[in-house]
Every structure is written in C-alpha cells, then in structure tokens.
C-alpha positions in Angstrom: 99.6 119.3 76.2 96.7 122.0 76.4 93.4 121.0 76.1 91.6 121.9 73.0 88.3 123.2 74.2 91.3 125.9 75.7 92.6 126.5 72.6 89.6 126.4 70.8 88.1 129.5 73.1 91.4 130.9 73.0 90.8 131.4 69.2 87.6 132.2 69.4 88.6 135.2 71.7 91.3 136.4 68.9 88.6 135.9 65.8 86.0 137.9 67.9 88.6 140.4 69.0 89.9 140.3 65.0 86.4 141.3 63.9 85.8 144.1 66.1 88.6 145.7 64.7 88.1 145.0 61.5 84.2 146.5 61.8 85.7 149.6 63.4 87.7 150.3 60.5 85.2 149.7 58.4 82.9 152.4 60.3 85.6 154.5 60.1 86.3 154.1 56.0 82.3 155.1 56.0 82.6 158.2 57.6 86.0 158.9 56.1 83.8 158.4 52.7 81.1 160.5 53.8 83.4 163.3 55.2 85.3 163.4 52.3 82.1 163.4 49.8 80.4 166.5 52.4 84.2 168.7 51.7 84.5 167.6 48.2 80.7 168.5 47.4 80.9 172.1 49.1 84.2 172.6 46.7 87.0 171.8 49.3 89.6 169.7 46.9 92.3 169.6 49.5 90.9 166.8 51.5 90.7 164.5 49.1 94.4 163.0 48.5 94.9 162.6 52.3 91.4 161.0 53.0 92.2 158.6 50.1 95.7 157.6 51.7 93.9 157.2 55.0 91.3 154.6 53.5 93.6 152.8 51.6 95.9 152.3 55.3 92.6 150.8 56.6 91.6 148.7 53.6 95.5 147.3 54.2 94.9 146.8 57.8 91.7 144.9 57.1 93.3 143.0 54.3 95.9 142.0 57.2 93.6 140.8 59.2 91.7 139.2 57.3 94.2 137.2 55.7 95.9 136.3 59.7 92.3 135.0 60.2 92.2 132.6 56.8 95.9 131.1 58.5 94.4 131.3 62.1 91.9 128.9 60.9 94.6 127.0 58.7 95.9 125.8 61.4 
C-alpha cells in the first residue's frame, strides 16, 4: 500500500497544478474581454462571435476542472 502523506502531496501537486491552469484561463477570458470590448468600441463587429466562442471553450475548460477537482476531493 502507498503511504498517504504520498498520496496526500501527490494531490496536492495536481490541485496546485489544476489551479494554475484554471487562473491562466481566467487571465486569458480578461484580456479576451478587454480585446474584444477595445475592437467592438472602435466599430470592429467581426470579432465579436469568435471571441465569444473562444470564452465560452475556456469557461468549459474551467467548468471541467473544476468539477475533476470537487471528485478529486471526493475521493
């Protein structure tokens, strides 16, 4: 059997590793925001639709991750 001040740091390692990622997407969904707001403001409608599907692919990604977290810690 492993020990479980192992496992216990192995999980810790994936959680910190889990919220790295999920506060670079978020970064990312900001400046997507802000991008988006600076085009659509000085009248450039074209990037709106695509900046909206790439926001909504990271707020899924961070929904994913989120949620393996909540059964990470289940378990």
């Amino acid at each position: 059997m492993s020990d479980p001040s192992q496992t216990r740091r192995q999980r810790l390692s994936i959680v910190y590793g889990i919220l790295c990622v999920v506060l670079m997407l978020v970064i990312m969904q900001l400046w997507l925001l802000t991008a988006t707001m600076n085009a659509f403001l000085g009248g450039n409608l074209q990037v709106v639709w695509p900046a909206a599907g790439a926001s909504f692919i990271c707020l899924a990604l961070n929904i994913g991750l989120m949620r393996y977290l909540v059964m990470l810690d289940r378990e």
